[in-house]
Structure formats: C-alpha cells, structure tokens
C-alpha positions as semicolon CSV with decimal commas, in nm:
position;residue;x (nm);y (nm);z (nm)
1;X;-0,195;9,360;0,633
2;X;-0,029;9,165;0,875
3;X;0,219;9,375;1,141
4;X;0,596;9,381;1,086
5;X;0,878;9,515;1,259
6;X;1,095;9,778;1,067
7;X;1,426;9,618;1,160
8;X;1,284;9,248;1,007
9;X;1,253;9,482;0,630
10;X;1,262;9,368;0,375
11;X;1,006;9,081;0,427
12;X;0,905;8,994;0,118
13;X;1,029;9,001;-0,283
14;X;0,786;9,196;-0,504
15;X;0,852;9,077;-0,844
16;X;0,647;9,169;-1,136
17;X;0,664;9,197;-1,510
18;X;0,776;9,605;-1,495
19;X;0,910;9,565;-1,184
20;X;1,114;9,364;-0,900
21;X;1,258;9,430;-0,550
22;X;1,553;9,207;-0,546
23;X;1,694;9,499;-0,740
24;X;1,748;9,664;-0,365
25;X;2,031;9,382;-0,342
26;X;2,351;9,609;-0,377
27;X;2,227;9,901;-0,390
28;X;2,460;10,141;-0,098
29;X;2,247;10,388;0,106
30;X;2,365;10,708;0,222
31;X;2,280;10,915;0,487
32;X;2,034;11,157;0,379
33;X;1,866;10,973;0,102
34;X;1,503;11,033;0,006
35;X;1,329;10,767;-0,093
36;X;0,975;10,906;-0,265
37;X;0,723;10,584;-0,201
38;X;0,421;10,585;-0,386
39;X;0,193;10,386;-0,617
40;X;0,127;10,457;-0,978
41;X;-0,066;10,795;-1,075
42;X;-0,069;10,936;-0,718
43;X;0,190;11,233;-0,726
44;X;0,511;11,020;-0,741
45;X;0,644;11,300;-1,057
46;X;0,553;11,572;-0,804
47;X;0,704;11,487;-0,531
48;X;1,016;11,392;-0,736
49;X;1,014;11,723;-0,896
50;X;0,957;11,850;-0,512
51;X;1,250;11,736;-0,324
52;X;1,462;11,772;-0,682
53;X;1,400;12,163;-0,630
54;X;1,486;12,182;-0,241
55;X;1,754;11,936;-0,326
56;X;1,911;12,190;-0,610
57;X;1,743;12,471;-0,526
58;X;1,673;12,616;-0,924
59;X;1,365;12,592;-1,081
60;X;1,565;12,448;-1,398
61;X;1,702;12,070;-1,286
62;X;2,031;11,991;-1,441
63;X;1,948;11,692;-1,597
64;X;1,563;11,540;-1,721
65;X;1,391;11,409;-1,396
66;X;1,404;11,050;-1,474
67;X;1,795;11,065;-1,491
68;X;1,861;11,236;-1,180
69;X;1,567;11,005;-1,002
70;X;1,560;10,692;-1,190
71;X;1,308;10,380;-1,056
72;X;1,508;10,179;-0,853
73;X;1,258;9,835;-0,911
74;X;1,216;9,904;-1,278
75;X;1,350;9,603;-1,521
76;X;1,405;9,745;-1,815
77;X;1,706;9,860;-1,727
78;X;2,010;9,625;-1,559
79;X;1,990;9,723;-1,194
80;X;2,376;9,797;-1,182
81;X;2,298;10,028;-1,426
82;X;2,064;10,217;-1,233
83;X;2,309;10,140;-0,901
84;X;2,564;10,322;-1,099
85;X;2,336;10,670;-1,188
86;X;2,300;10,670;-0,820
87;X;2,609;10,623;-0,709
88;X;2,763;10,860;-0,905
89;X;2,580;11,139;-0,808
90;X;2,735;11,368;-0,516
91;X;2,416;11,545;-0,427
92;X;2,193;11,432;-0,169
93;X;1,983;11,191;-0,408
94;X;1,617;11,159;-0,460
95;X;1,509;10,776;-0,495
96;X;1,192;10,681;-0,681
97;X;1,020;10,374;-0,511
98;X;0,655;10,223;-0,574
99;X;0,690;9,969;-0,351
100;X;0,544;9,891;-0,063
101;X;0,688;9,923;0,281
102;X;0,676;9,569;0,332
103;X;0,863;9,475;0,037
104;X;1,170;9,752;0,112
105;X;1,461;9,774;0,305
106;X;1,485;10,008;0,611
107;X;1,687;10,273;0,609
108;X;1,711;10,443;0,937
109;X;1,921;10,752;0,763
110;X;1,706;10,735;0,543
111;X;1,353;10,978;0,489
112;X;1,048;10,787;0,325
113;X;0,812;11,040;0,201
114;X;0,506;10,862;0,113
115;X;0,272;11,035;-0,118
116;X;-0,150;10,874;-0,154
117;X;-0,419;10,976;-0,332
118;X;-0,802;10,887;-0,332
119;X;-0,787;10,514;-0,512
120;X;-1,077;10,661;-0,698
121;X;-0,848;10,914;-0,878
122;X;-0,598;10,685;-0,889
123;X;-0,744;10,408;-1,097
124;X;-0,860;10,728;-1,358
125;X;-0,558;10,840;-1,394
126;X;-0,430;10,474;-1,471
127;X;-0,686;10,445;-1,731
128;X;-0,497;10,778;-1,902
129;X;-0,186;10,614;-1,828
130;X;-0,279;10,310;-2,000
131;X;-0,397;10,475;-2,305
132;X;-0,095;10,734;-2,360
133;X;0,139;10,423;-2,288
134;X;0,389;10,365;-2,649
135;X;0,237;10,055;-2,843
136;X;0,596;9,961;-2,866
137;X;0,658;10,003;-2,509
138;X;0,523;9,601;-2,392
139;X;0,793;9,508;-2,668
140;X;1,095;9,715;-2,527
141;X;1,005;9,612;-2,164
142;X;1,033;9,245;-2,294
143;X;1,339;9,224;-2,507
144;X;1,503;9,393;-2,195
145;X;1,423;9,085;-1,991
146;X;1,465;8,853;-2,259
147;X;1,111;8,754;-2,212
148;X;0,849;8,579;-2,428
149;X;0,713;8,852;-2,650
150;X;0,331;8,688;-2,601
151;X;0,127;9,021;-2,560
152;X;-0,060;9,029;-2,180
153;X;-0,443;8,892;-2,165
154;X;-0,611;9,220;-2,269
155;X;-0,790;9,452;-2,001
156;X;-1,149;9,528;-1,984
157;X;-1,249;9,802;-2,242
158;X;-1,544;9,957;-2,036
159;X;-1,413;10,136;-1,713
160;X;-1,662;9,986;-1,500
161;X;-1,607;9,683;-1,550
162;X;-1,194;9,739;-1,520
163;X;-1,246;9,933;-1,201
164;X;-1,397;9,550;-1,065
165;X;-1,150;9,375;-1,170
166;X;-0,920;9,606;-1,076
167;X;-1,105;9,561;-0,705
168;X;-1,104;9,171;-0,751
169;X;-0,801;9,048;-0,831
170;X;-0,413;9,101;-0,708
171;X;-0,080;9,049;-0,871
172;X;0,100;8,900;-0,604
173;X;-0,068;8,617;-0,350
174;X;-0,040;8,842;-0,028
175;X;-0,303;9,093;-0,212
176;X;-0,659;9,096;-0,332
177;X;-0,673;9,404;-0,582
178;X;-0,469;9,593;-0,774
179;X;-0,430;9,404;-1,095
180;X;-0,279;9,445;-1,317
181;X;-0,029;9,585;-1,084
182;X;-0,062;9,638;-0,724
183;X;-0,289;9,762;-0,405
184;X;-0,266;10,075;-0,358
185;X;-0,470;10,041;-0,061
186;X;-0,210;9,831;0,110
187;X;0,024;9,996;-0,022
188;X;-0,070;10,308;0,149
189;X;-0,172;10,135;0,484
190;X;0,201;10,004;0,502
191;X;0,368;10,377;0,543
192;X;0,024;10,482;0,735
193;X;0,105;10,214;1,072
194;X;0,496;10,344;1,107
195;X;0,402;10,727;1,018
196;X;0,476;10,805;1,394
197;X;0,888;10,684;1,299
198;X;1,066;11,012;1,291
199;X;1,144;10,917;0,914
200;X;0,799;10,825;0,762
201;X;0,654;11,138;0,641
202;X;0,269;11,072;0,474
203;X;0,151;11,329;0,222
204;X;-0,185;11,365;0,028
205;X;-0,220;11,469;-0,326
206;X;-0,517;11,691;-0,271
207;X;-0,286;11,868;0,006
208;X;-0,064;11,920;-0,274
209;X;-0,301;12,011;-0,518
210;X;-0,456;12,291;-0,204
211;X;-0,193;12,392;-0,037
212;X;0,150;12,346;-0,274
213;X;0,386;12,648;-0,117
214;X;0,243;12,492;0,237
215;X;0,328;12,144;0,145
216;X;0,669;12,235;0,011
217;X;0,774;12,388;0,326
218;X;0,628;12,123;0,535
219;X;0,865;11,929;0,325
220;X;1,181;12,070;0,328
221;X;1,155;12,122;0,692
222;X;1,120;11,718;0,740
223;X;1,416;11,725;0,558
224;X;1,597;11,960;0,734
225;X;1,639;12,216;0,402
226;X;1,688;12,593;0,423
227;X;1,554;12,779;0,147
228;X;1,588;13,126;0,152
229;X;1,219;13,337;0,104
230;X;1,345;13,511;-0,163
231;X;1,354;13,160;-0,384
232;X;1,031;13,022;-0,268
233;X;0,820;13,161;-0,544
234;X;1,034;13,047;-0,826
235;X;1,050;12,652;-0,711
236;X;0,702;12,652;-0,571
237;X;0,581;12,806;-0,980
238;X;0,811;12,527;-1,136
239;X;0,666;12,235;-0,932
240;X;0,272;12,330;-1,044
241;X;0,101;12,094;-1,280
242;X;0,131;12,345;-1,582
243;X;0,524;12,423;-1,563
244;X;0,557;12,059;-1,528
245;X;0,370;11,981;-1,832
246;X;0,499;12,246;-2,002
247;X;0,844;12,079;-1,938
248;X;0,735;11,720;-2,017
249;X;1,002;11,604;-2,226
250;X;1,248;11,720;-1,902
251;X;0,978;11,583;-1,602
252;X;0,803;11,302;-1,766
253;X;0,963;10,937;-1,593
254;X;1,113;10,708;-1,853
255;X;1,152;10,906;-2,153
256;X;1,466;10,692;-2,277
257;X;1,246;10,373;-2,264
258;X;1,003;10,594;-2,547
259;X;0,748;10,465;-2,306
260;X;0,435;10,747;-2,386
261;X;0,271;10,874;-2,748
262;X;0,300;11,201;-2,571
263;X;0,557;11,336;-2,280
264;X;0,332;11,585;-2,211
265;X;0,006;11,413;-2,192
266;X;0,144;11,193;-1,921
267;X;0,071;11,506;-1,715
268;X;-0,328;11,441;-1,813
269;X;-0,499;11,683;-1,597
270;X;-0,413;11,662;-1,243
271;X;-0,779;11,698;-1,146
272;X;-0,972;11,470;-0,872
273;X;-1,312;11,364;-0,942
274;X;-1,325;11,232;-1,273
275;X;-1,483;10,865;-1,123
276;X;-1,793;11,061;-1,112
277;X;-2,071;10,920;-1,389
278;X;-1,819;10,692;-1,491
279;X;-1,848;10,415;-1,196
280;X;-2,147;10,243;-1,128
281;X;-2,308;10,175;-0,770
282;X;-2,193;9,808;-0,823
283;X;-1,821;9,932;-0,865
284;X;-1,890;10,162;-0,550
285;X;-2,068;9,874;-0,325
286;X;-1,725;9,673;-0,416
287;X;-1,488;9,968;-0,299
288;X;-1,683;9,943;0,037
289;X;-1,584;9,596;0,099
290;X;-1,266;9,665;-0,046
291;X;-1,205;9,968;0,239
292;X;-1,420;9,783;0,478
293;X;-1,072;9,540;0,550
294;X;-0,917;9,864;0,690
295;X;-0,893;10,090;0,993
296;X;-1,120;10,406;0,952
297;X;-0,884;10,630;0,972
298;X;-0,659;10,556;0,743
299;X;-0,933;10,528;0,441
300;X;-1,057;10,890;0,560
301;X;-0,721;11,048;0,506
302;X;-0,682;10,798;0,186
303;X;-0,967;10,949;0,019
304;X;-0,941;11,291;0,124
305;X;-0,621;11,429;0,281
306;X;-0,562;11,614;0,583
307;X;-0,629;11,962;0,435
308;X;-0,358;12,094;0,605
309;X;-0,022;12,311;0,495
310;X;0,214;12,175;0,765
C-alpha cells in the first residue's frame, strides 16, 4: 500500500455491489464519534456491542444493535436515511465502518478503533457467513439499487479452492485479493502505519477472545469512559459470544434487510482455528506470497494478536 497523509483522506471511492464510500458525502461528524473499522467476520458485532455498553452503560441496549449502529457504506438503504438515524441520536454514537483507511474521511475528533483478526479465521468465518446469508437477500440488495437482478458468477464450492481465489483476485483495481469483497490484509495494514495517531486504536480478536474484561477497559480508557467497578461484570457478561448469541435477534447487523436464515447462527462459533485440515499446502504456499508484500510486523500481530489486556 502506497503512503498517504491523513489530512489528503479520503483518497479514493470504494464502491461495490453491498457497499460504497461516497455515502461519507454529507454525513456531519461530531466530536466524540467512534467509528468501529473492520473487515467482514473479524469482531466488527463485538466491538459494536463493546463501545454500545460503555457508551450506555446497561447490559440491555435500548434499541437492536444495527439501529443504534447502522453501516454507514451499506446500499441497501438511501444514505440520508442512514444520515438521519445518526443524526438523530443525542448520545455519543457508535459508527460501523468496513472500509479501509484509505478510502475514509479523517476525523481528527474522531476515535477509529480498528479491530483484525488472523485472515485465516477470517475467510472461515466468511464461508459461515456465506452459507447462513437469506436466499432472498441478493434480491433485496438489488431492487434497493434498482439493479439488474442477474444472480453473481457463483463461488467455488470446495473451500480450498475459494480460499485461492479468494488470495488471487481483488474487487477493486488498487487490490490483489479479497474477492468477492475486499483485502483484509490491506485493509488492516492501513490503520496498522497511523496506529501511533493519538486516535487510531488497533485491537485483535484473539485479545478479545483472551482477555475480554482487559480489552474492555483498555477500551473505554482510549475513550476517555468512567465505568464504575461495581458495573463491570454485568457489561463485560453481556458482550461474551454466548449472551450475544443468545440475543441475536437484538445484536445480529441487518436484521430489517431479513439478510440471515438464522439471527443467531450469524454468531457461528467464535472459535479460531477452524482452517486447520481444511486448507491445503497449496492454499498455505499462496498466503505466504500473499503476506510476503508486507512488513513483518504487522502480519505477526495480524495473525496472532498482542496477547495483552491493556
């Protein structure tokens, strides 16, 4: 990825069949904001359901998850719709992002949380995604942008095989991988060269997954919350992977587009290491020229954290 200078931000329109950046264009920031960055499958519920709790401070959230931190980029809905849910609300507000750095604007009042995960994980979890995803959902997404309703090339049926094409082949022509829908691995590596600005904050999914009640307070510290002890153990039990699940039809993202079979198996298992027996030493060689393009230290903390509770 090429270098950039925050101020120059956005430099570049992501648009995409789900999604599409210009959707940033009169949108009002305010001082404050959270903006949870993230690709697909790698915590971005969590942390919503995170900073939602410091936020409100109750382990039951007023409203269903995706209504009080609706996708900004998302198409299916008119983007002064979405403007307007945000707008509206007189809480410090919690802004769901998958976009890359690059492809954002920069908002100096503004705290990016950025949450990774091992690209290994990752792609399984897609591969749930994919599978729990509403037949009818392709269908909605069109008729909302009054596109042609001519079903997308189909995907490879044997994970292997996905996993390289996944590895081969971008969406957009600044990337390489990620179809069909973005890098993650740049997508990371965009938050990881600013994470020294007093606003970038990087987090790790197995961190979260180790070390929740550590990573929570690192959190709300960045963002300058004071919970009192006595509430820690209730909002630290409702952000685990079980309440959450438990709670689908409230924490599950775009229920109102009828977008899963199931609410609650969008929370599949939350477990790393499912890659294993399922990806071939071909599929492996290709990751390593895939992470090759990238400084060492970033991949090591991409595929395995920091380990630490902040």
């Amino acid at each position: 990825m090429e270098s950039f200078e925050l101020s120059d931000l956005p430099l570049r329109r992501y648009q995409h069949p789900v999604f599409d950046t210009s959707r940033w264009q009169g949108f009002v920031s305010r001082p404050g904001d959270i903006l949870v960055c993230t690709p697909y499958k790698a915590g971005t519920t969590w942390m919503q359901m995170i900073c939602a709790l410091l936020v409100f401070q109750r382990p039951e959230l007023h409203l269903p998850l995706a209504e009080i931190s609706p996708w900004l980029e998302l198409r299916a809905a008119p983007a002064d719709e979405t403007h307007r849910i945000y707008d509206a609300q007189d809480h410090r507000r919690v802004i769901k992002t998958h976009t890359a750095l690059d492809g954002l604007p920069w908002l100096p009042q503004a705290t990016y949380i950025s949450v990774q995960r091992d690209p290994r994980d990752i792609f399984m979890s897609m591969l749930n995604h994919l599978q729990n995803a509403n037949p009818e959902a392709d269908a909605i997404f069109l008729r909302e942008m009054n596109e042609s309703d001519e079903a997308p090339p189909p995907l490879p049926e044997d994970p292997d095989d996905f996993f390289q094409m996944w590895l081969s082949n971008g969406s957009f022509a600044w990337e390489s991988d990620g179809a069909p829908y973005w890098s993650v691995f740049r997508h990371g590596f965009s938050f990881w060269v600013h994470r020294d600005q007093a606003n970038v904050t990087m987090v790790h999914y197995s961190d979260l997954k180790a070390h929740l009640e550590g990573q929570m307070r690192r959190i709300a510290e960045v963002l300058g919350i004071k919970v009192a002890e006595a509430k820690w153990p209730e909002l630290v039990e409702a952000a685990r992977f079980d309440s959450m699940k438990k709670n689908a039809d409230r924490t599950a993202p775009d229920t109102n587009f009828k977008m899963w079979k199931s609410n609650s198996q969008f929370f599949n298992k939350g477990t790393s290491g499912q890659w294993q027996g399922v990806l071939s030493d071909k599929s492996l060689e290709l990751l390593d020229q895939v992470t090759a393009l990238y400084p060492q230290d970033y991949i090591d903390w991409l595929f395995n954290g920091s380990n630490e509770t902040g």
